[in-house]
N, C-alpha and C positions, 0 to 999 in steps of 0.2 A: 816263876818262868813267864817270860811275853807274850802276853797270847798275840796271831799272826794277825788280827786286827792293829793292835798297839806294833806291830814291827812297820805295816803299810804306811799308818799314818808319820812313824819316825822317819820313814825313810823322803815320805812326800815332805816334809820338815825340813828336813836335812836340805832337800833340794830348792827349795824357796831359802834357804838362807845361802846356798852355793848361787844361786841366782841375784839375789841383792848383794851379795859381796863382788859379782863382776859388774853390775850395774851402779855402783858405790863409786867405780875407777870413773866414772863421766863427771866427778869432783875434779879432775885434772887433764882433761881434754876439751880444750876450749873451744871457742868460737872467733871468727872475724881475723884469722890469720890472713896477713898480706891486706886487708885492707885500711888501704890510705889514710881516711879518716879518721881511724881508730887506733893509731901505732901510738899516739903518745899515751893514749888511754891505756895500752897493753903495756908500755915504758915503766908506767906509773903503779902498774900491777891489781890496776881495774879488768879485770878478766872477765868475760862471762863464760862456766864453763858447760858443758850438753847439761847437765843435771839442775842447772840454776836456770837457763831456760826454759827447761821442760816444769821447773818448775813455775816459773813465769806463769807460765803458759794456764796452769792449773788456777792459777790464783786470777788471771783475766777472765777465763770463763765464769767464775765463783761469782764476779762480779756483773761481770755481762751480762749474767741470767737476769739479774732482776731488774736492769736498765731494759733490756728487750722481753717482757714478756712474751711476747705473742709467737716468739721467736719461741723460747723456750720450753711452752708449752705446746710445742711440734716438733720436738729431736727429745733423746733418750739422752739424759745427762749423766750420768754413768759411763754412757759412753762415751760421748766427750771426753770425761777427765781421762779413762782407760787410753783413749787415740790419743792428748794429748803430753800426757805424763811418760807416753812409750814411744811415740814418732820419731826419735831422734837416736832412741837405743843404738841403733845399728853403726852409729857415730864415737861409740864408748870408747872402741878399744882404734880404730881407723883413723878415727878423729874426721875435723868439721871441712868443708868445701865453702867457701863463704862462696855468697851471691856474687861478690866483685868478681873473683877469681873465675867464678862461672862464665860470666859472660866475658871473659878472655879464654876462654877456650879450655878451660879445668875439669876435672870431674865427669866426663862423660862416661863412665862406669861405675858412678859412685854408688849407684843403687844394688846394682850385683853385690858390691864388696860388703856394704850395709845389709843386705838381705842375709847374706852367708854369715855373717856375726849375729844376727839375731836369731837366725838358726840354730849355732852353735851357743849362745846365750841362754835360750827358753828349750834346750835339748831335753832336758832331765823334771822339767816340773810337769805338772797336771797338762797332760797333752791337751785337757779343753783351753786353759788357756795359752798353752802354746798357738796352737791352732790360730787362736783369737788374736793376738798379737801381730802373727807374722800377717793375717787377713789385713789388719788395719794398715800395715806396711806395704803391702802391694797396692794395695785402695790410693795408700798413700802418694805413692807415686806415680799413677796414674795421669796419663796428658788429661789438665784439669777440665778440657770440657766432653771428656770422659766421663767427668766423678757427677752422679746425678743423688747420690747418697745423702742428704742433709747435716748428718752427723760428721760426714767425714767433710765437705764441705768447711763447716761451721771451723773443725779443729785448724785445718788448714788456712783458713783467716785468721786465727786465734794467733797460728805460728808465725804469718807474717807481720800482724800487729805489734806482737810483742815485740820481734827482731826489729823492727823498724822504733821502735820506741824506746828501747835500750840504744839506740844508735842517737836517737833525738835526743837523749837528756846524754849520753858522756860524746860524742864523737863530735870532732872539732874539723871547723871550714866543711863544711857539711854543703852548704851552699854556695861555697865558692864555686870563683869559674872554672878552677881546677875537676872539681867532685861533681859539681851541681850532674852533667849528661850522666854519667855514672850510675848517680842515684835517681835519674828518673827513671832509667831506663829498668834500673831494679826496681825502684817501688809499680811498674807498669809490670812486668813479666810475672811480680808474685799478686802484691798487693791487689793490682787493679785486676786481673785476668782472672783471681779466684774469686773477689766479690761480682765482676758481671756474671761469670757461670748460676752463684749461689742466687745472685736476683732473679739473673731467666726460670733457675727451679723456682722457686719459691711463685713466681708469673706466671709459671704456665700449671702450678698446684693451684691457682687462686690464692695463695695466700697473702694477701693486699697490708695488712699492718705488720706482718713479720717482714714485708719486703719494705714499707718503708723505714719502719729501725734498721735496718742493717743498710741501709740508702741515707741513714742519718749519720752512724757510726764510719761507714765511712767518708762523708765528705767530711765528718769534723775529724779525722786522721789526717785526711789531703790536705787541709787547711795550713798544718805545722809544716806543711813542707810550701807552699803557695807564701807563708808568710817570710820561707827562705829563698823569694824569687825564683822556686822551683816549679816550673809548671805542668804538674802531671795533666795527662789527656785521660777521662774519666767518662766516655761517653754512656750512659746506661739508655740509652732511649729505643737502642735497636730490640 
């Protein structure tokens, strides 16, 4: 017979595999629909889809850590991977809003309809970390000079580097004069607006060599696009 201990933990089982089986389906909901520079790429059935990002995501950090010490050793890395690995969940079953689309006028509820799916996503498992998940999603969407967090900060540059660098190595005429306004205006609204926030905290904590790595990191980002005659505005002096 089962004792009621062994029935709790089956059932909490049960529910962590009913949970990675709907978070499995972000293997077929992509990213970068409707934008320009990427349609032959999606032609050719170069896809990135929420899961491969977020995996991305996981593996830049992995990396980043030990390029940026000093960084590192002032945020909870755990948590990182936890914000990074889940930030996109709510994209599984809705699918993705790309940044082009955005700044023509898309998606202006795309946060409700992503909260309500993660909701109904992390419904059934260990309420702490449900809890924990949907936190990092609200955090997440927060107007970023809102977000004073370090952790959550860091994930959110994490997610635009990768996107932006999945775009550098497959997306074509990138730099043209068709794309070039396009793409400044996205790598300024994500890229550049959450690393000044992350400098100001890090500036006004004192922490002077975590603010220069990540003052390093990204100009050598800006750079790949500077060398496609793109000229992002990067001012950090304020």
């Amino acid at each position: 017979m089962m004792k009621k201990k062994d029935k709790k933990i089956n059932k909490s089982l049960d529910s962590i595999y009913k949970f990675m089986a709907d978070n499995y389906q972000g293997n077929w909901s992509y990213r970068w629909e409707g934008v320009p520079w990427m349609q032959k790429n999606t032609v050719r059935n170069k896809k990135e889809s929420i899961l491969a990002h977020q995996w991305a995501c996981v593996g830049f950090w992995l990396t980043l850590k030990d390029v940026c010490p000093a960084l590192n050793a002032l945020v909870n890395t755990q948590e990182i991977y936890e914000r990074v690995w889940s930030h996109d969940m709510g994209e599984t079953f809705v699918g993705d809003i790309s940044q082009f689309r955005q700044i023509n006028g898309d998606g202006k509820d795309k946060h409700c309809l992503e909260q309500q799916e993660i909701e109904r996503i992390t419904k059934f498992i260990h309420p702490k970390t449900s809890r924990r998940l949907l936190g990092y999603f609200k955090e997440f969407e927060k107007p970023i000079e809102k977000i004073t967090k370090l952790e959550a900060l860091v994930s959110k540059l994490i997610d635009t580097l990768q996107g932006n660098h999945f775009a550098l190595v497959f997306a074509e005429g990138l730099g043209s004069s068709k794309n070039k306004d396009s793409v400044k205006k996205i790598v300024e609204r994500t890229t550049v607006r959450t690393a000044l926030q992350l400098l100001k905290v890090l500036k006004q904590k004192g922490h002077t060599k975590a603010y220069k790595e990540i003052l390093s990191v990204v100009n050598h980002h800006l750079d790949y696009y500077r060398k496609l005659g793109i000229k992002i505005d990067f001012d950090y002096s304020k």
